[in-house]
C-alpha positions in Angstrom: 19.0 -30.7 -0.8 17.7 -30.7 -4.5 17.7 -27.2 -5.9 14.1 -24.9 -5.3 12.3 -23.9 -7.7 9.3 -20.6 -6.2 6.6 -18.5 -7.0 5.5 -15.7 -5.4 2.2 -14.3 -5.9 0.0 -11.2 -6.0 -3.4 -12.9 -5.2 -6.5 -11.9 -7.6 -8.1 -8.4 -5.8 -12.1 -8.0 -4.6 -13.7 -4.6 -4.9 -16.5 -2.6 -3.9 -18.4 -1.4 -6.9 -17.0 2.3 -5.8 -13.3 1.2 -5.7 -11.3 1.8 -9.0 -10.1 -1.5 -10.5 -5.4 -1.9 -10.8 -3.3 -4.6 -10.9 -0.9 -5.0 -8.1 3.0 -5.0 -8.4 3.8 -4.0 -5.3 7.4 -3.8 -4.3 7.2 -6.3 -1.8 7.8 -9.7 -3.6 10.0 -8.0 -5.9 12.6 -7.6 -2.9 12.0 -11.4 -1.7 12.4 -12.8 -5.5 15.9 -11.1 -5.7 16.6 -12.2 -2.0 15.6 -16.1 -2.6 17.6 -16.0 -6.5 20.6 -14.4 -4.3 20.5 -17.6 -2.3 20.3 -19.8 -5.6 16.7 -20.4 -5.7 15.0 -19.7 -9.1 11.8 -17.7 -8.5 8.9 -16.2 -10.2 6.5 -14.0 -9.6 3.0 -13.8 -10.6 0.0 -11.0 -10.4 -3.1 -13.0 -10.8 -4.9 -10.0 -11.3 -3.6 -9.9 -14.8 -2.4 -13.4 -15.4 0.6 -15.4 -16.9 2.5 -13.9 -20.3 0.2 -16.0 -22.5 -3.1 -14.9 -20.8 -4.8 -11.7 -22.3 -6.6 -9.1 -20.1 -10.2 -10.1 -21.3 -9.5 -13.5 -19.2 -8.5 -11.6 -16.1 -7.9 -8.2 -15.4 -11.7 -7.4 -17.3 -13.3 -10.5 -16.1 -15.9 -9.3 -13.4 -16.7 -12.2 -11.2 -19.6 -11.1 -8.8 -19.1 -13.0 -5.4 -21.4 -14.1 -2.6 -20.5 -11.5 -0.1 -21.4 -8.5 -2.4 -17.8 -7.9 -3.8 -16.4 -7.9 -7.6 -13.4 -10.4 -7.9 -11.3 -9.8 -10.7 -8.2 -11.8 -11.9 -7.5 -15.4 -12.5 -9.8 -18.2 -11.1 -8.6 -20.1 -7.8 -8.4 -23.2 -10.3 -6.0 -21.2 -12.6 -3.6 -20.7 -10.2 -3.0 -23.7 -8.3 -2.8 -25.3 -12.1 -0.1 -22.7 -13.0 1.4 -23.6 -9.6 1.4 -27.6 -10.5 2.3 -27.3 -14.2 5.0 -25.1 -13.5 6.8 -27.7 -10.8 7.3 -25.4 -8.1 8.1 -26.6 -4.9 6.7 -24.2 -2.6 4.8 -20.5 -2.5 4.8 -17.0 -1.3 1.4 -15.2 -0.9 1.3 -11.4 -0.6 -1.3 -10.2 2.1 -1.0 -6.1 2.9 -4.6 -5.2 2.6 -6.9 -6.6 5.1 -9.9 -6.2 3.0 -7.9 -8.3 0.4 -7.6 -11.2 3.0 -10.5 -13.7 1.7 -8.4 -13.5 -2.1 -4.8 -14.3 0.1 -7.0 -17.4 1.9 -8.3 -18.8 -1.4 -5.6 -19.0 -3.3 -4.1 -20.9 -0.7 -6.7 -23.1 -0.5 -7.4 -23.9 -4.2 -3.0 -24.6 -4.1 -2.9 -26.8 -1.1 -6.3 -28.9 -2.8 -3.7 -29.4 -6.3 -1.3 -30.4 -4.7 -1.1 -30.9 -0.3 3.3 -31.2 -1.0 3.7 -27.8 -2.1 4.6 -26.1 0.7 2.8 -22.2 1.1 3.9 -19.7 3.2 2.0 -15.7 3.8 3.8 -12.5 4.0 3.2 -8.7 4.5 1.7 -6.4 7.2 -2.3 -8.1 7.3 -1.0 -11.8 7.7 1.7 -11.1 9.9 -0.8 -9.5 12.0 -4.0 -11.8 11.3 -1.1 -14.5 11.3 -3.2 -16.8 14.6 -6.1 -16.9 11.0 -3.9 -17.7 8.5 -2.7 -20.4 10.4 -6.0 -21.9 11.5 -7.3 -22.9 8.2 -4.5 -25.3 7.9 -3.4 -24.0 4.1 -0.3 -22.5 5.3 3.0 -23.8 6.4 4.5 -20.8 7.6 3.9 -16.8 7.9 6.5 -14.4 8.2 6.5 -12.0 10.7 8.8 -9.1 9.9 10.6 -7.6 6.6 10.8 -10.9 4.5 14.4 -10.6 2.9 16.3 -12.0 4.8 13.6 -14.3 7.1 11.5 -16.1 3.6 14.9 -17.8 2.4 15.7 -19.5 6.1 12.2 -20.5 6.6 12.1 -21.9 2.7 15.4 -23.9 3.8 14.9 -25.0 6.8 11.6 -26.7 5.5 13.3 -28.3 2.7 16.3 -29.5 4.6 14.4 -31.6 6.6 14.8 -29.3 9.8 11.4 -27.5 11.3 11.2 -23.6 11.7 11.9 -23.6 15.2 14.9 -22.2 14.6 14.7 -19.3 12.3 13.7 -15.9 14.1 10.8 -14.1 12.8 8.3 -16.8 11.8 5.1 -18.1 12.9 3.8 -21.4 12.2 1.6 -24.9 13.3 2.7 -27.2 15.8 1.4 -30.0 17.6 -2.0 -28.4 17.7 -1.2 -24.9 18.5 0.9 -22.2 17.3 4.4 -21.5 17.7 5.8 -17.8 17.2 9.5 -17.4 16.9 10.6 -14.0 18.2 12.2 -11.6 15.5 15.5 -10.7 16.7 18.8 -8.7 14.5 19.5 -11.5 12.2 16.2 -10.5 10.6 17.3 -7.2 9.4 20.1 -5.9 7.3 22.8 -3.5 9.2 22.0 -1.5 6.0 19.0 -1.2 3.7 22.1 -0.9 0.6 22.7 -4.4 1.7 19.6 -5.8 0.3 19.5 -6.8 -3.4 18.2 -4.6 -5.6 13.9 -5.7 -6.5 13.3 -7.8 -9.3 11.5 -5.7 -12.0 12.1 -7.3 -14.8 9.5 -10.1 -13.4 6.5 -7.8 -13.6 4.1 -7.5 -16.6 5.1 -4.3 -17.5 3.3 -4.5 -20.9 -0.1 -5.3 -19.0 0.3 -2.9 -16.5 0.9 -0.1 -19.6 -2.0 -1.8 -21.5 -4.2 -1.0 -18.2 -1.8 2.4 -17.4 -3.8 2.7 -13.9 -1.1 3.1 -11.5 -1.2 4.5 -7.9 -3.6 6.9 -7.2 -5.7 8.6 -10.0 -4.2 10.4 -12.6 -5.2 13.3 -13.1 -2.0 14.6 -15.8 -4.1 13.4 -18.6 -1.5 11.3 -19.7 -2.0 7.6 -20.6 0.2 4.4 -21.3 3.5 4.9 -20.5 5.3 2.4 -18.5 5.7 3.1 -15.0 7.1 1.3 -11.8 7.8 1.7 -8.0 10.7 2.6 -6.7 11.3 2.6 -2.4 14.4 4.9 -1.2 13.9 4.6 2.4 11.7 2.7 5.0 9.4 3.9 7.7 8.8 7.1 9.2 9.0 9.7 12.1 5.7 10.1 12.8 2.9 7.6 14.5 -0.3 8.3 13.1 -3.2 6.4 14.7 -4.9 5.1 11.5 -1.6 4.2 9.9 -1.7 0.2 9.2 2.1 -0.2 10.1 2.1 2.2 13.2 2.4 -0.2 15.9 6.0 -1.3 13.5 6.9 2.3 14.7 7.6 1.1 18.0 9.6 -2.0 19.6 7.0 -4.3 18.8 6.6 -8.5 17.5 7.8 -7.7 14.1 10.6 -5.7 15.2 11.3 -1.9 14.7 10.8 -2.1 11.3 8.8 1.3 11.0 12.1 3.6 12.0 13.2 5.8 9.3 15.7 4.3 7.1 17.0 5.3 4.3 19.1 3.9 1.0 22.3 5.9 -0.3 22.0 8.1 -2.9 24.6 5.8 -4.9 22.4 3.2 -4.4 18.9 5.0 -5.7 20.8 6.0 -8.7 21.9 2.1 -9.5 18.1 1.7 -9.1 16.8 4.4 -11.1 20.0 3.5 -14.0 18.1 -0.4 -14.0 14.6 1.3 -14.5 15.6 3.3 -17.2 17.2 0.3 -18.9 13.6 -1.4 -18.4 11.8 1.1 -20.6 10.1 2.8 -17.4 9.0 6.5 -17.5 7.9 7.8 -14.6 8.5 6.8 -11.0 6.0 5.9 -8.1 8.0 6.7 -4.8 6.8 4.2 -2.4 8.6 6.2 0.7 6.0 6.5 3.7 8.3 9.7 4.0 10.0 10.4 0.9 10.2 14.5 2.0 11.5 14.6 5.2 15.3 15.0 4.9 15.0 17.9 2.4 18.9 18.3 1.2 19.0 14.2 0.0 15.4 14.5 -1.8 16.9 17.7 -3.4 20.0 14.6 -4.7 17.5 12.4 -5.8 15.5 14.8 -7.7 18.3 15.9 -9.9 19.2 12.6 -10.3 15.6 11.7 -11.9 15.6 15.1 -13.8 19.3 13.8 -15.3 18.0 10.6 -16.4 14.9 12.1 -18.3 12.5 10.5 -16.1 9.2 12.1 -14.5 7.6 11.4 -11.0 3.7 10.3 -11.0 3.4 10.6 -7.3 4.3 9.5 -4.0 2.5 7.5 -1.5 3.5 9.4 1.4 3.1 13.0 1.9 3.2 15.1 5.0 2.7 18.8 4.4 4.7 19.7 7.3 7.4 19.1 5.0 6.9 22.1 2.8 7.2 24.8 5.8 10.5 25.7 7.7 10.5 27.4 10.6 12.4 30.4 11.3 14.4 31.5 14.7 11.4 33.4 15.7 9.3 30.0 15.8 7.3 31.4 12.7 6.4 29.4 10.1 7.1 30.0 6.4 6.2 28.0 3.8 9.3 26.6 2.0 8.9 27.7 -1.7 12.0 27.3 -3.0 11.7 23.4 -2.0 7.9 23.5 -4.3 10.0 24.9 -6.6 12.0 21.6 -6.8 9.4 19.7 -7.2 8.6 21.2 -9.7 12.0 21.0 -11.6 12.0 17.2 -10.7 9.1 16.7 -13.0 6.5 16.1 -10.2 3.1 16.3 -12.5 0.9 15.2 -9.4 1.3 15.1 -5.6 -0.8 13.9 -3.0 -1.8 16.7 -0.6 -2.8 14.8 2.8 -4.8 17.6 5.1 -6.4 14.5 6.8 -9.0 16.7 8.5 -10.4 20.2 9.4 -10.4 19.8 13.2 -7.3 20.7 15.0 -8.3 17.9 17.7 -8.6 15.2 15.5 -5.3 16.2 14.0 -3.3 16.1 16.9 -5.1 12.6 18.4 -5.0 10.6 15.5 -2.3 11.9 12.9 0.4 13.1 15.0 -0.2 16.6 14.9 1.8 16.6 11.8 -0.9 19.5 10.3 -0.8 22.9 12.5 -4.0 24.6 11.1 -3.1 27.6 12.7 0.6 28.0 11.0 0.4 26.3 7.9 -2.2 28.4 5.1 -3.0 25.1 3.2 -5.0 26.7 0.5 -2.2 29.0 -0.1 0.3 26.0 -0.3 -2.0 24.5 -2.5 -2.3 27.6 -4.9 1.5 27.3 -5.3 1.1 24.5 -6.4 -1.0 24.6 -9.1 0.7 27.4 -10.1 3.8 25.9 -10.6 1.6 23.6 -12.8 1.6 20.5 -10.0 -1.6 18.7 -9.0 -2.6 18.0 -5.6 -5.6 16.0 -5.0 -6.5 16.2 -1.7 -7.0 13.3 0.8 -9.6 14.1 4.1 -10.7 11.6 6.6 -13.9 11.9 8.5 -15.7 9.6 10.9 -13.1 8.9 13.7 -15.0 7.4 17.0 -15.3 10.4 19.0 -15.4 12.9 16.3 -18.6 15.3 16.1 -20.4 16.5 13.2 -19.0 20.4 13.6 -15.9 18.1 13.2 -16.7 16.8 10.1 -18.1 20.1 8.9 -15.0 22.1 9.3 -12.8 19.4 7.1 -16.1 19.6 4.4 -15.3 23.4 5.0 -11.5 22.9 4.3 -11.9 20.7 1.5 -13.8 23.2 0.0 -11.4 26.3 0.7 -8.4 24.0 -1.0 -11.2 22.9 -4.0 -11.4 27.1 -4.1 -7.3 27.1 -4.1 -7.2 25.1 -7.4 -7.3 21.5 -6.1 -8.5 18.9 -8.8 -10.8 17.0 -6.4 -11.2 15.7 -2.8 -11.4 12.5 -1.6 -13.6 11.9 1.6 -11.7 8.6 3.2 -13.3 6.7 6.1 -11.1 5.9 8.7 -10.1 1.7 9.6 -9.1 0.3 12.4 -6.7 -2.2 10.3 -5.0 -4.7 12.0 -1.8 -3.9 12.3 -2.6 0.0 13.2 -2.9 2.1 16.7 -6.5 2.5 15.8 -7.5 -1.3 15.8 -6.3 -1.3 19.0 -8.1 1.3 20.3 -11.4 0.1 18.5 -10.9 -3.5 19.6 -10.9 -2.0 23.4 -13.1 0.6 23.3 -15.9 -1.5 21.5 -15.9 0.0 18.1 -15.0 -3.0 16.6 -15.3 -7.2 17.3 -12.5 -9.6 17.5 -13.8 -11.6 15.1 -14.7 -8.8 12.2 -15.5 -9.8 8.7 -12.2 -9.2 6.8 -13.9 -8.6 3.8 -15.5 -5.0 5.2 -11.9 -3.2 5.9 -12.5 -0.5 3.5 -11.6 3.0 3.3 -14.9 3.6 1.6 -17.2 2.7 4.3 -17.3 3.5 7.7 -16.8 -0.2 10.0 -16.8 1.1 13.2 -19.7 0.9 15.5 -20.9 3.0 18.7 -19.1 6.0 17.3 -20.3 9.6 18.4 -21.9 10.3 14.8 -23.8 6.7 13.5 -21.9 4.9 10.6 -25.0 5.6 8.2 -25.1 9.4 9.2 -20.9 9.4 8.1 -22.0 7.9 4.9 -24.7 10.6 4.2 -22.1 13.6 5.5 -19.5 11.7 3.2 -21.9 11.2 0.1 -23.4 15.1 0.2 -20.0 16.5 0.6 -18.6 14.4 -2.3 -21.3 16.0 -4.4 -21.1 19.2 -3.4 -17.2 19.8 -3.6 -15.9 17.8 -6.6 -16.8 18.4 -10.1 -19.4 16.7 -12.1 -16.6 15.7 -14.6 -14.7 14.0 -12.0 -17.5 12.0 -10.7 -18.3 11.0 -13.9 -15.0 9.8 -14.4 -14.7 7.8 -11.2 -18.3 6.4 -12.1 -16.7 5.2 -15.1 -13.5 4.3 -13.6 -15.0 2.1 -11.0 -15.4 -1.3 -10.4 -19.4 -1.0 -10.4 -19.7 0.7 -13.6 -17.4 -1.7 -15.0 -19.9 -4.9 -13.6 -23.3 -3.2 -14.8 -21.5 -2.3 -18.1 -19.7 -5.6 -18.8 -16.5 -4.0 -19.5 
């Protein structure tokens, strides 16, 4: 077999005109490009939402493309691609698909390759195509999708293609066959007895100088602080608890991809070889990608010092449960853990997300676990500890579940507005989706909230897509849009006015 030559790719991103415009980089196909060079195969990566080395951001990132179905694309053109993808020789590509709303961008590219060029072989990864994997398929652009973690399951399916076998031998994959589908169960050769095992992901292939250029990483900033050079960093995989709305909860049981949403966690040797390699890339502050970074207190304590030693600072983490930051005592009281804030603290946390989800004990314990106890935890006094030790916590509340009332919704407005009282910066109202992939789709696809055949291009936190719920989708969006005004601060609107993708179209930025 002639030696491989890959690209992985970030496709270009569609937004609402509400949604705040970033570049992707996601730590995803920075685990498969290690894997597939471990195995001898050059490979590079590409973010089409900012473009090749020699491309400058007025020819992607700020190029606002209004498209037919009401969204702003942004990025490189179809065209662009699949001639990068021919004029660069590569035999075959990966195509990153998390976000269901993103899927349309995953399917075009795909398309606009396979028109170049019908030899190069494509393949889709991630938690939306494994999922909408019987779609992917069907349009005929794609010769394989993955169907679990991807580092050990890409390079057999990118062999056994080139090596003149078929994939009906590699575990974890889903692909076309003689008309139909064929799905390959996952099984242990798919994942690593260790997550240390796994090479380290490849950084150095992201535009780092774009992404500082742009310096909109996860999340809004709200430190004030702009272009320094940050990156994502993942110490452990999964989590403990099985939130509804979650897009990877049904991986938090023995599903079809495997039980790839268990906690798992890397060594602390290990994060420190991975914090040593960021350092050396110029990066300055850290995005924990953890889904439960908190949990087990006494190793987040060792990886705290060992950011605080190297001089690096932390600009959040994606996931946050507040449980975290209370112990209990012998006498089954709660107490909020302030020596563990004060940590934080040291660590050089700036800005943490503070998820209360909602105001209603009911929708708490039915759709997120019950990981909030309203009655034990005072959040506004957790989140007055905070800021005073000088860390922002922007709050994240969901309303519009199916069976949820208005008094519902009103006591998380009422919430919101208690931890806006406490010193939070601002509150974000999100709607909640029935992604593929998550506990909720299931229960909206059999209770009749949602329809097999959805538009893909909807699935956004920022409208309500569920239908035949207790309070009507366009009375959500005027509970959603009054409480918005009434909470957050005219400042901070006007800064995600100018921050958003809409302002950016009307204004030609």
């Amino acid at each position: 077999m002639k030696s491989l030559k890959g690209l992985l790719i970030y496709p270009p991103n569609q937004l609402m005109g509400v949604e705040t415009p970033r570049p992707d980089g996601s730590l995803g196909l920075l685990y498969l490009g290690s894997s597939l060079e471990k195995k001898g195969i050059e490979t590079d990566i590409l973010d089409a939402s900012v473009g090749f080395s020699s491309q400058n951001l007025e020819e992607t990132f700020y190029r606002n493309i209004k498209q037919e179905n009401g969204l702003t694309r942004i990025g490189m053109s179809f065209k662009e691609i699949a001639d990068y993808v021919t004029k660069g020789e590569y035999d075959f590509v990966g195509i990153n698909s998390n976000f269901t709303s993103q899927t349309t961008m995953a399917l075009e590219t795909a398309k606009a390759i396979k028109k170049a060029d019908k030899k190069i072989k494509v393949y889709a990864g991630g938690v939306n195509a494994r999922v909408l994997k019987e779609r992917f398929l069907a349009t005929g652009y794609f010769n394989g999708v993955c169907l679990t973690e991807g580092e050990l399951v890409f390079p057999r399916m990118v062999y056994a293609d080139f090596s003149g076998k078929t994939l009906h031998n590699v575990p974890g994959v889903a692909f076309n066959y003689k008309g139909g589908i064929v799905k390959i169960p996952v099984d242990e050769s798919c994942f690593p007895e260790n997550l240390d095992s796994l090479p380290m992901p490849a950084w150095e292939k992201l535009p780092f100088n774009k992404y500082e250029e742009i310096s909109s990483p996860h999340g809004v900033d709200v430190t004030g602080k702009e272009n320094y050079k940050y990156a994502p960093i993942m110490t452990s995989r999964g989590c403990k608890f099985k939130c509804l709305y979650c897009h990877i909860s049904e991986e938090k049981k023995d599903s079809v991809f495997g039980f790839i949403g268990k906690l798992r966690i890397h060594s602390i040797e290990r994060v420190v070889e991975e914090v040593d390699k960021l350092k050396s890339l110029g990066v300055e502050k850290l995005f924990f990608e953890d889904d439960s970074l908190l949990a087990k207190k006494e190793r987040v304590k060792e990886i705290f010092k060992v950011v605080k030693s190297k001089k690096m600072l932390i600009s959040n983490v994606n996931g946050v449960n507040l449980i975290d930051f209370y112990t209990k005592s012998k006498d089954k009281k709660w107490k909020m853990d302030i020596e563990y804030l004060e940590i934080l603290n040291y660590a050089g946390f700036e800005q943490i997300v503070f998820p209360a989800e909602s105001g209603s004990q009911r929708i708490l314990d039915k759709y997120a676990s019950g990981k909030v106890r309203l009655d034990k935890m005072n959040l506004p006094l957790l989140m007055k500890n905070l800021t005073d030790l000088g860390i922002k916590a922007p709050v994240n509340m969901m309303i519009g579940f199916p069976d949820e009332t208005e008094k519902e919704m009103q006591e998380s407005i009422g919430l919101a507005k208690e931890l806006m009282n406490a010193g939070a910066p601002y509150v974000t109202f999100f709607m909640p989706i029935p992604f593929p992939g998550s506990r909720l789709y299931d229960v909206a696809i059999k209770e009749g909230h949602l329809n097999k055949d959805f538009d893909t291009d909807l699935m956004n936190w920022k409208r309500p897509i569920m239908k035949n719920t207790i309070v009507p989708p366009e009375r959500i969006e005027e509970i959603r849009d009054k409480a918005n005004e009434e909470i957050n601060t005219k400042e901070h609107l006007e800064k995600r006015l100018k921050q958003s993708m809409g302002f950016r179209w009307k204004s030609n930025i």
